[in-house]
C-alpha positions as CSV (number, residue, x, y, z in Angstrom):
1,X,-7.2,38.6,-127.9
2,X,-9.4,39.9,-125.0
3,X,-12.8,38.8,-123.7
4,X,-14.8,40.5,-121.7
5,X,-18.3,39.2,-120.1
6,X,-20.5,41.7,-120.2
7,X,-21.6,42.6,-116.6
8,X,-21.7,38.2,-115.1
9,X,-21.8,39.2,-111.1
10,X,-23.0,35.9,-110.8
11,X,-20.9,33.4,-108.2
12,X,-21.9,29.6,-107.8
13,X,-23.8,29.5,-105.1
14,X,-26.1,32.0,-106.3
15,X,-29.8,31.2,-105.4
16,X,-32.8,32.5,-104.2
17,X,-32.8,35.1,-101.1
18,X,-35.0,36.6,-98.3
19,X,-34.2,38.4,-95.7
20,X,-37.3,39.5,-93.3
21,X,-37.6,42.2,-90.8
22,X,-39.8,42.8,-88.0
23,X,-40.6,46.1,-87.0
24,X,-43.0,47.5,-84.1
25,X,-45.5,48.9,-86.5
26,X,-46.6,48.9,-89.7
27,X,-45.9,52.6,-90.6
28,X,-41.9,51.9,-89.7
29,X,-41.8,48.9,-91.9
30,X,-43.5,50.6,-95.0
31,X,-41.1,53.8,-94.4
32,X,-37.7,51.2,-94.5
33,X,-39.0,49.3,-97.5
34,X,-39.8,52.7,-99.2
35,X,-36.2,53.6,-98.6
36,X,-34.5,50.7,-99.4
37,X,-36.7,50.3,-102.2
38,X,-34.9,53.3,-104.0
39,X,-31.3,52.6,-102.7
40,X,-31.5,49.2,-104.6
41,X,-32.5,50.8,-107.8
42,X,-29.3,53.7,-107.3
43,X,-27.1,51.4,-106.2
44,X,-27.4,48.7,-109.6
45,X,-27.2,51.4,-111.5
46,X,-24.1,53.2,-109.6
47,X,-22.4,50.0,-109.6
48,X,-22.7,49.5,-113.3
49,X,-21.1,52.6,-114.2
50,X,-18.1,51.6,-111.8
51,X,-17.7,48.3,-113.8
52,X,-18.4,49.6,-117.2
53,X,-15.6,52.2,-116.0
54,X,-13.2,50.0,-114.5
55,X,-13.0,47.7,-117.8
56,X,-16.3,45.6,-116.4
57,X,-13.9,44.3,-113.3
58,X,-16.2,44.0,-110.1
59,X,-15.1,46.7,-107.6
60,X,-13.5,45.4,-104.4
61,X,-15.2,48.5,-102.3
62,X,-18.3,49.6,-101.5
63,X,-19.6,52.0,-104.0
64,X,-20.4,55.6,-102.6
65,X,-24.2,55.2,-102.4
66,X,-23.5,52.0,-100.2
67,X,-21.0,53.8,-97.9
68,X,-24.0,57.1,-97.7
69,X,-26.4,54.7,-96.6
70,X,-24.3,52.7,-93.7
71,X,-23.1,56.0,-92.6
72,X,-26.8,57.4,-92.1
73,X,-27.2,54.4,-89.6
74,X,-24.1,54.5,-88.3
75,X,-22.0,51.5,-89.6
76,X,-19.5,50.7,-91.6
77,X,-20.4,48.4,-94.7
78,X,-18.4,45.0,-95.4
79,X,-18.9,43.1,-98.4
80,X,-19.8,42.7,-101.9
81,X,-23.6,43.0,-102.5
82,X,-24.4,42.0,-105.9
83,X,-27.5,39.8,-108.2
84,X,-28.7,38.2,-111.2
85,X,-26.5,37.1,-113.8
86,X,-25.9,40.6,-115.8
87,X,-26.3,44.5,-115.0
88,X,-27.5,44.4,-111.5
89,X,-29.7,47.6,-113.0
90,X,-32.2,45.5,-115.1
91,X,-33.5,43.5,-111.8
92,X,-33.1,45.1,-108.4
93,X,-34.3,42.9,-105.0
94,X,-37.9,43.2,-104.4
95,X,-38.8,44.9,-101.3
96,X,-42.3,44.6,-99.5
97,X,-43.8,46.0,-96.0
98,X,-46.9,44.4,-95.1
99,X,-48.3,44.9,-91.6
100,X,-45.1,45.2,-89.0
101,X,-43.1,43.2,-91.7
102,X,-40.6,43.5,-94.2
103,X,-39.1,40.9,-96.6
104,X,-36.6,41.7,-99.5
105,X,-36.5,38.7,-101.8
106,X,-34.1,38.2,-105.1
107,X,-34.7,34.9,-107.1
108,X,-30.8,35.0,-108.2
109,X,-28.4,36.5,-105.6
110,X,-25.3,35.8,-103.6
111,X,-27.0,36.7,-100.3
112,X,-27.4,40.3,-99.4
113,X,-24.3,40.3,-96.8
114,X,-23.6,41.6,-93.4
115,X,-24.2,44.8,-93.4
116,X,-27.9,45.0,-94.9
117,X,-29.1,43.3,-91.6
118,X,-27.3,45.9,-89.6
119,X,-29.4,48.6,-91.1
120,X,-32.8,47.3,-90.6
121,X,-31.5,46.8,-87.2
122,X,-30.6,50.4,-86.7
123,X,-33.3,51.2,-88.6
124,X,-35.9,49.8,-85.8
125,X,-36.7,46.2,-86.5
126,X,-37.1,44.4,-83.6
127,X,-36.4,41.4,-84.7
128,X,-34.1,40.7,-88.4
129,X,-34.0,36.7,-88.9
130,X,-31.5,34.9,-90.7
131,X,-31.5,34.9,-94.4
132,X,-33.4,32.0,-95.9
133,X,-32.4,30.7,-99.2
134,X,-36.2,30.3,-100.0
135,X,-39.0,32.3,-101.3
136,X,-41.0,33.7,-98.5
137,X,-44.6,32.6,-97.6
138,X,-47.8,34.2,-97.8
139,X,-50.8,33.4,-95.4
140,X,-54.3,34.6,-97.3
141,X,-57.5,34.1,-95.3
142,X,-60.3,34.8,-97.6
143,X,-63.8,35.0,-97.3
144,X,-66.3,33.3,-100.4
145,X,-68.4,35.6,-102.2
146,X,-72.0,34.0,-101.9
147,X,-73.8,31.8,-104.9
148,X,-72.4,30.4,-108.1
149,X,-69.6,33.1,-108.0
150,X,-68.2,31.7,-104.4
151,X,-68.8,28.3,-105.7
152,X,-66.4,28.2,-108.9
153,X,-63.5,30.3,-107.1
154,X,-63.9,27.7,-104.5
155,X,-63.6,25.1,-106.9
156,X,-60.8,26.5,-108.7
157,X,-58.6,26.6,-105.6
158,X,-59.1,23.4,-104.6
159,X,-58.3,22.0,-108.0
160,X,-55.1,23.6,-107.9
161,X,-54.3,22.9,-104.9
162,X,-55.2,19.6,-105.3
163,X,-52.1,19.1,-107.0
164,X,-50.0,18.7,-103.8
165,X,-51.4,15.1,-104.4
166,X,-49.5,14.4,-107.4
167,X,-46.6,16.7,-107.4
168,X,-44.5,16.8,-104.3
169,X,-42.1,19.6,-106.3
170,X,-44.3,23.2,-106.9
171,X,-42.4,23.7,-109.9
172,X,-44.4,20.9,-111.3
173,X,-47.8,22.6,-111.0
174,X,-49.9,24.2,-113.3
175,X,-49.4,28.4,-112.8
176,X,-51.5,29.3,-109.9
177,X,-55.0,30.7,-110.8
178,X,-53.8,35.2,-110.2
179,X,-50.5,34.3,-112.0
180,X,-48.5,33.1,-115.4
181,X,-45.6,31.9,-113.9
182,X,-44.9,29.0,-112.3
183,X,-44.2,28.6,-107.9
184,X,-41.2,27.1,-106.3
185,X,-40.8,25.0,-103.2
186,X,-41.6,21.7,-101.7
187,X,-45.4,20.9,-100.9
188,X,-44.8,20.2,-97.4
189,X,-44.9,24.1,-97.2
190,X,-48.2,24.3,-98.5
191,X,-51.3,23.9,-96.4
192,X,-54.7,24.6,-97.8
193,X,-57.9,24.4,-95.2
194,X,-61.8,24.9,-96.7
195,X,-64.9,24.9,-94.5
196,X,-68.3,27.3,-95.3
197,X,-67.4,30.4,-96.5
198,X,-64.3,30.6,-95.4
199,X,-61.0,29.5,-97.1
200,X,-56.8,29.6,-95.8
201,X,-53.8,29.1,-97.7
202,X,-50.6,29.0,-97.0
203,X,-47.7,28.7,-99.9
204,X,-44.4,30.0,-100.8
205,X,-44.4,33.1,-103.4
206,X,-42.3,35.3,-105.6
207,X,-42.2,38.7,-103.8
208,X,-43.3,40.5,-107.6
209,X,-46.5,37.7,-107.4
210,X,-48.3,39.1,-104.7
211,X,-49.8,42.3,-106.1
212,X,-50.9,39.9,-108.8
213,X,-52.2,37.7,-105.9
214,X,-53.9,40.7,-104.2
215,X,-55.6,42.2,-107.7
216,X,-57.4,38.9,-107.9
217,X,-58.2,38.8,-104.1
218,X,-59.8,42.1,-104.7
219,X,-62.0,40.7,-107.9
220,X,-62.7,37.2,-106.7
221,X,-62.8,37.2,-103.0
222,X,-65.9,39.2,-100.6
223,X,-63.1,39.5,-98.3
224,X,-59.7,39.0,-97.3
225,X,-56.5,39.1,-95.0
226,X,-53.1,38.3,-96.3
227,X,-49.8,37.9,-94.2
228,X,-45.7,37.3,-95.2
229,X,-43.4,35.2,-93.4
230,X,-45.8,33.8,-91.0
231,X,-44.0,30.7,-90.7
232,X,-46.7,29.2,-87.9
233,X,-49.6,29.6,-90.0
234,X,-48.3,26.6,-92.3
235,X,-48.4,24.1,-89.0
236,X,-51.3,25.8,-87.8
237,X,-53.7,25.4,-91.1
238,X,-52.4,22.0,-92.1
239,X,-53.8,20.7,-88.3
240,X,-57.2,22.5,-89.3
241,X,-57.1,20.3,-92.0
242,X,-56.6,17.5,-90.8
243,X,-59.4,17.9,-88.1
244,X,-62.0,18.9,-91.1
245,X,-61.5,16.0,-92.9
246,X,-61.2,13.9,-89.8
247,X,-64.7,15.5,-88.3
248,X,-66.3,15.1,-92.1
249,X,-64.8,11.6,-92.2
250,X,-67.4,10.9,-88.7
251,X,-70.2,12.7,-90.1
252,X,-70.3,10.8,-93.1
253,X,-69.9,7.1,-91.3
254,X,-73.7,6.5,-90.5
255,X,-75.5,3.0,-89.9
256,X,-77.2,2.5,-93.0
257,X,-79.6,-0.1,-91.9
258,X,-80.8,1.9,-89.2
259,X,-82.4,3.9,-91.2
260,X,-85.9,4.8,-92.8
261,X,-86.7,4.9,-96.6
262,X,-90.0,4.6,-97.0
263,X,-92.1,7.8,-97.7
264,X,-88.6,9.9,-97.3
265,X,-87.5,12.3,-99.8
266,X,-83.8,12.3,-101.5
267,X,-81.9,15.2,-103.2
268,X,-78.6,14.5,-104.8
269,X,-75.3,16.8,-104.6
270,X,-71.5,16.7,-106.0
271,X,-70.3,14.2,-108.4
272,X,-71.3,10.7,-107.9
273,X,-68.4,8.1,-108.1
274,X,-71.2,4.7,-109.0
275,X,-74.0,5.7,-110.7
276,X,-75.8,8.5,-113.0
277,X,-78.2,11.1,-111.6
278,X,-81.2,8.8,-112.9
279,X,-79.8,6.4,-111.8
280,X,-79.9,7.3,-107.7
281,X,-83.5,8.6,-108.4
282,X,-84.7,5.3,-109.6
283,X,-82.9,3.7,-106.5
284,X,-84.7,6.1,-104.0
285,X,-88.1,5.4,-105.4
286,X,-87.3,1.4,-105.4
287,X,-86.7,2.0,-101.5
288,X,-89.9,3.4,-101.4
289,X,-89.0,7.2,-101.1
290,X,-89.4,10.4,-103.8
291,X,-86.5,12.9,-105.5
292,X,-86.6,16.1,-104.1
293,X,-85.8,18.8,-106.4
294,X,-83.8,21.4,-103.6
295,X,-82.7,21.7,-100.1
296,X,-85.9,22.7,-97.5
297,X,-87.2,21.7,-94.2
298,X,-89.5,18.9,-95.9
299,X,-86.4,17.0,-97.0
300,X,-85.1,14.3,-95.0
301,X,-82.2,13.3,-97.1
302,X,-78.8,15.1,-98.9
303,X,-76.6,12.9,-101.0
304,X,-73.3,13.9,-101.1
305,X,-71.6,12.3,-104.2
306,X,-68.3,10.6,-103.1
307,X,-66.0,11.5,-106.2
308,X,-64.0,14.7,-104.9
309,X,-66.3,15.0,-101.7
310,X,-66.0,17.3,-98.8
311,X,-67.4,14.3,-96.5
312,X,-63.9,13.0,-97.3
313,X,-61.7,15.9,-96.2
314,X,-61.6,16.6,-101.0
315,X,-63.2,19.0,-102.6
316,X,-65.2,22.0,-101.5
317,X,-69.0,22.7,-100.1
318,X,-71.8,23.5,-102.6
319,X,-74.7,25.9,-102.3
320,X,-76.5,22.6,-101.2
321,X,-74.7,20.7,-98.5
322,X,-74.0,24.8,-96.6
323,X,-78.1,24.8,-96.8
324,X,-78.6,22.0,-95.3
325,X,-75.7,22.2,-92.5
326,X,-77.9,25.9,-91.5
327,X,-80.8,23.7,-91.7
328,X,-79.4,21.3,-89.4
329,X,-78.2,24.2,-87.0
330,X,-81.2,25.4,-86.9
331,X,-83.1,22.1,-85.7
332,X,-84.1,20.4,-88.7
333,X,-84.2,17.2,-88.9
334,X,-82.4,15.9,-92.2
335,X,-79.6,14.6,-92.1
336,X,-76.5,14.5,-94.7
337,X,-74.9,11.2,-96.2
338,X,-71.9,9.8,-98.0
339,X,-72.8,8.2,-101.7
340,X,-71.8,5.0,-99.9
341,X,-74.0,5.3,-97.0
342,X,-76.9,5.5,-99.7
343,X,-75.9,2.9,-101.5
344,X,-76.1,0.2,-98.3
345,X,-79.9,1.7,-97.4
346,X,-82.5,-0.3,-98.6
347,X,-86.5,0.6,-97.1
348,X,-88.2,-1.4,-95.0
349,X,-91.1,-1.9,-97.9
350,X,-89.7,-1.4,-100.6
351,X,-91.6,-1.5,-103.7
352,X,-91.9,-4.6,-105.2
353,X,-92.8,-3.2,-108.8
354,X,-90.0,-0.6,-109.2
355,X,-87.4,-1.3,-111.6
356,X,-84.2,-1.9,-110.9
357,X,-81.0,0.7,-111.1
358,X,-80.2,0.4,-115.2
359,X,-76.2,-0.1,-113.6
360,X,-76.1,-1.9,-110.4
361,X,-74.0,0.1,-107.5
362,X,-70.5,-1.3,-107.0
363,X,-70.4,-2.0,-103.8
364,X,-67.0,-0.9,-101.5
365,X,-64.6,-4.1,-101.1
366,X,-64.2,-5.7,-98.0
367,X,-60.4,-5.0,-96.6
368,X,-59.3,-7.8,-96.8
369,X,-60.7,-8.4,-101.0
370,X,-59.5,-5.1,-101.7
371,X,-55.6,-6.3,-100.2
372,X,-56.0,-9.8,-101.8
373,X,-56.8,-8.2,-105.2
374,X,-53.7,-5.5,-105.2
375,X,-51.6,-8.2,-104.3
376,X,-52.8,-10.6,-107.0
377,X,-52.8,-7.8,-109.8
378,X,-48.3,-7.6,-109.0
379,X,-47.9,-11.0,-109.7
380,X,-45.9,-12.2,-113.1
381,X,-46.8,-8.7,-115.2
382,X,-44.7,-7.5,-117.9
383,X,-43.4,-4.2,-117.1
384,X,-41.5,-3.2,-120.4
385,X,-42.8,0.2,-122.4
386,X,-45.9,-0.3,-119.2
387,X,-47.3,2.9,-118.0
388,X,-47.2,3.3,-114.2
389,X,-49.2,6.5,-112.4
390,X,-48.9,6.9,-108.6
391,X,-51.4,8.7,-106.5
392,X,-52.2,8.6,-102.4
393,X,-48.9,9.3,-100.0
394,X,-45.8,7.1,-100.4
395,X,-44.3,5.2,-97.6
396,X,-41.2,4.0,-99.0
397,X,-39.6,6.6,-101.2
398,X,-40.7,9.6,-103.0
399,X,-41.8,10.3,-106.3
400,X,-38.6,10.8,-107.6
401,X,-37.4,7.4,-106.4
402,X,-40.8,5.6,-107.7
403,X,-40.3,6.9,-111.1
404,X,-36.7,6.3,-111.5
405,X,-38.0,2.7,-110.5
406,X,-40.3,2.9,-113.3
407,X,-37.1,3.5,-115.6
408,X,-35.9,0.6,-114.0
409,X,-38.2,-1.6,-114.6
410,X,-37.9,-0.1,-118.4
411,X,-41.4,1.5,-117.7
412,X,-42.6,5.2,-118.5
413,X,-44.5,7.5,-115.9
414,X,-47.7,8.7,-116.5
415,X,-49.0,11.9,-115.9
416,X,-52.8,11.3,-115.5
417,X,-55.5,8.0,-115.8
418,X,-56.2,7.4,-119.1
419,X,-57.1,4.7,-121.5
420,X,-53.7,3.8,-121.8
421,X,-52.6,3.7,-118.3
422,X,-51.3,0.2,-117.3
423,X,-50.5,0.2,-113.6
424,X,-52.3,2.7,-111.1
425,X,-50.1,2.6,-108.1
426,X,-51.5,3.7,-104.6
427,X,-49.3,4.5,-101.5
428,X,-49.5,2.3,-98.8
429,X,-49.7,5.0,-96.0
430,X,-53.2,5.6,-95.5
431,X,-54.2,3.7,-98.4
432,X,-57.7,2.6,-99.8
433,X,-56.5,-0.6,-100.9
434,X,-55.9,-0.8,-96.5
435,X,-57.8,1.2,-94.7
436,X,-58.0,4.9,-96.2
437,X,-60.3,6.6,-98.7
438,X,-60.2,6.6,-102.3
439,X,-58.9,9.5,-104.5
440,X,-60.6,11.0,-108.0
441,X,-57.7,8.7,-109.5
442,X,-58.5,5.3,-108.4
443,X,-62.3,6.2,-108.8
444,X,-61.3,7.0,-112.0
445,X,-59.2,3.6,-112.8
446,X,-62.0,2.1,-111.2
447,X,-64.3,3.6,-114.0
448,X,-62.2,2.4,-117.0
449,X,-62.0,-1.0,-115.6
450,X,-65.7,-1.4,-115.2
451,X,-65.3,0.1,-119.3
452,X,-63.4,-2.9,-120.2
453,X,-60.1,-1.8,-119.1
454,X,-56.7,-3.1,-118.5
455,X,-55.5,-0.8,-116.6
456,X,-54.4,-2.5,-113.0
457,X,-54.2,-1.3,-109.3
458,X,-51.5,-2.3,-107.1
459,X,-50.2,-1.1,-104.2
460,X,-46.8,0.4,-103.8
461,X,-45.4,-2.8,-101.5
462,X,-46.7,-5.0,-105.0
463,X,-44.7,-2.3,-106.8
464,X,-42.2,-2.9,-105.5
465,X,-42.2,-6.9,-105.8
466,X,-42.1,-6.0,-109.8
467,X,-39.0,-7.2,-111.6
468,X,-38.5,-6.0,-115.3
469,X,-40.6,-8.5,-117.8
C-alpha cells in the first residue's frame, strides 16, 4: 500500500516570518512589493504542478520562475522556499510597501531563505534586516474626531487596550476593535499613549490586518499616520506614557484643606469610584457650595471621578475635563481635582442644616492599614475549589506561574471580579495595597465588599504565604 500526503511542505520549525526592507523612497518600495507580490502567487502555483508531477515529492531545485527571478538581479538562488501546511497556492506571503518600507510576513513558513534577501538588496534597499520570527509592528498616530464621536472611539481603544493589564499573552485578548481575529505577541510590545485629541499605538499585526486596520482609521479617525516596523516607536510611546500619567498623577495631588468651599460651584465628570451622582451634589452643598450643570468661566471646580481616571495615567479625557484644561490655558481660574481630593475638602462654613451624604465616602487607607489588612486577609484561609483573580504588575513570577500556583493550591483562576470571586490578588510592584493607585478591579472588589461580600484582597507576597487548606 502507498500513502501519499497531499501537498505537507511543512518542517518543524515552521513559524511565523518577516523579513523587512528599507528602501530610499517610497515609490522603490511600492514597485518591489508589486513585483514580488505576483512572483509569490506564480511561484505556489508553479511549484505545485512540479509536486503534483513528480508523485507530490518536494523538488530539490529551484523551480524555473525562481531561477527567472534571481537571474534578473543577478544571483544565483540557494534553497528551498516553501509555506503553510498544504499547496503553497492557497496562501502566498503577504507583501506590503508603506512609506520607504517593505515587509513580507507569512504566519506559517520555514523562513524565506538566502536568496530572497539578496534580491531586495539588488533591488535597492538600503538596508534588509534579519528575519524576525514575529509578526511585524504597526505605529498608528491618530487624531480624535471632535464630540461624542471622538469620545466613544476613545473609549473603545482604551478598553481594549486595557487589557495589557490582565493578559500578558495578546492571544488572550478580545479581537481588536477593526478586526475578527485574534493578535499575537507578548504585551511588552504594545505601548498605548492618550492625551487631548491625540492618540498612539504601537502593537504587533498580521500583515492581511492592516487594510482592515486602515478602513476603520478612515471611518473612525479625523486623521491619521500609520507606520511598519518602526521598532523605536514602541520605547519611544511607552516613555510618553509614563510621563502622562506621571504629570496627571501631580496635577491631581492637591492640598485639600487649603482650599475654599463656600459659595464655589462643583461639576462632576467620569465614573465615580465612592458615591452616586446625588450623592457628590449633596456633599458640595453641605460644604456650602452649588452643582454646576457644565464646564464655563463661572465654575471654580471639575470633579474627575477616580474609577478608570485620566488623573491616574487610566482611561481617556471627556468633552469636560479638555474644556476645562482650554479654560485653564487660557487664564481661568478653576481648577481640576481627583474624586479623592473632593472627598477630604470640607468648607470653612459649612452649613449646619444640610443633610448628610445618604452613603458616607470611604475614605483612602492609611499605608500602613491598607498593608496590615492584606497581610491579615492570607492568614489561615482555605484555598480548595477558591477562586483567585490577579490584577496590578507581578513582581515575583508571571501569570502563568501565579495560576499554575492556583492549581497548586487546588484553586481555579478567575477571569473577572464577580460575586463569586474569593481572593483578589494585587502585584506588589507598584501596588495600592503599598504605595501605588488602585485599578477598576480592586475598586470593584472594594464595591462588593462594602455589598456584603467575601471576596478578599491580598497581596501577592500573602499569596504566596498560602498553603493548600
Amino acid at each position: 500500500m502507498r500513502v501519499f500526503t497531499w501537498n505537507s511542505y511543512s518542517c518543524n520549525n515552521s513559524s511565523s516570518y518577516r523579513l523587512v526592507g528599507r528602501f530610499k523612497t517610497a515609490k522603490d518600495a511600492k514597485k518591489v512589493a508589486k513585483e514580488l507580490s505576483a512572483f509569490f502567487v506564480e511561484y505556489g502555483e508553479e511549484f505545485d504542478e512540479i509536486v503534483e508531477e513528480n508523485d507530490y515529492t518536494i523538488p530539490d531545485d529551484p523551480t524555473p520562475r525562481a531561477i527567472k527571478l534571481a537571474k534578473k538581479y543577478g544571483v544565483k538562488w540557494n534553497g528551498l522556499l516553501h509555506w503553510g501546511d498544504e499547496g503553497l497556492r492557497w496562501s502566498p506571503p503577504d507583501v506590503v510597501a508603506m512609506d520607504e518600507t517593505l515587509v513580507i510576513f507569512h504566519d506559517y513558513c520555514g523562513g524565506f531563505g538566502p536568496t530572497i534577501p539578496k534580491i531586495l538588496k539588488k533591488a535597492g534597499a538600503t538596508k534588509v534586516e534579519k528575519e524576525d520570527d514575529s509578526h511585524p509592528p504597526v505605529t498608528v498616530k491618530m487624531t480624535l474626531p471632535k464630540g461624542k464621536k471622538g469620545e466613544t472611539v476613545a473609549e473603545t481603544l482604551s478598553t481594549w487596550f486595557a487589557q495589557g493589564d490582565e493578559h500578558e499573552d495578546l492571544d488572550a485578548w478580545g479581537p481588536p476593535p477593526w478586526d475578527e481575529e485574534e493578535i499575537y505577541g507578548s504585551a511588552e510590545e504594545v505601548a498605548w499613549a492618550s492625551e487631548g485629541e491625540e492618540i498612539e499605538f504601537h502593537l504587533p499585526l498580521k500583515l492581511n490586518a492592516v487594510e482592515f486596520l486602515i478602513e476603520w482609521l478612515d471611518e473612525h479617525a479625523k486623521g491619521y499616520a500609520l507606520s511598519l516596523c518602526q521598532y523605536a516607536d514602541l520605547k519611544r510611546i511607552k516613555k510618553r506614557q509614563k510621563q502622562l500619567a506621571t504629570q496627571a498623577m501631580a496635577a491631581s495631588t492637591v492640598d485639600a484643606s487649603a482650599l475654599e468651599t463656600d459659595g464655589k460651584t462643583f461639576l462632576f465628570t467620569g465614573k465615580l469610584a465612592t458615591l452616586s451622582r446625588a450623592e457628590a451634589k449633596k456633599r458640595a452643598e453641605a460644604m456650602g457650595g452649588k452643582a454646576a450643570s457644565s464646564v464655563s468661566k463661572k465654575l471654580d471646580y471639575l470633579i474627575v471621578g477616580d474609577d478608570g481616571s485620566p488623573l491616574f495615567g487610566e482611561g481617556v479625557k471627556g468633552s469636560k475635563l479638555k474644556a476645562a484644561e482650554k479654560l485653564i490655558a487660557g487664564g481661568a481660574s478653576l481648577q481640576i481635582l481627583s474624586e479623592n481630593t473632593f472627598l477630604k475638602m470640607g468648607g470653612t462654613t459649612a452649613k449646619k442644616t444640610a443633610k448628610k451624604p445618604a452613603k458616607k465616602p470611604a475614605k483612602k487607607p492609611a499605608k500602613k492599614t491598607a498593608k496590615k489588612t492584606a497581610k491579615k486577609a492570607s492568614g489561615g484561609k482555605a484555598t480548595v475549589d477558591k477562586k483567585f483573580l490577579f490584577t496590578g504588575k507581578l513582581a515575583s513570577m508571571s501569570r502563568g506561574d501565579a495560576k499554575k500556583r492556583v492549581k497548586d493550591l487546588g484553586g481555579v483562576a478567575a477571569s473577572s471580579v464577580s460575586a463569586d470571586l474569593d481572593y483578589l490578588v494585587i502585584g506588589d510592584e507598584g501596588s495600592p495595597l503599598f504605595d501605588g493607585k488602585k485599578g477598576s478591579k480592586m475598586i470593584a472588589a472594594e464595591k462588593l465588599q462594602a455589598k456584603g461580600s467575601s471576596v478578599q484582597i491580598i497581596s501577592e507576597t500573602d499569596f504566596l504565604k498560602l498553603k493548600r487548606k
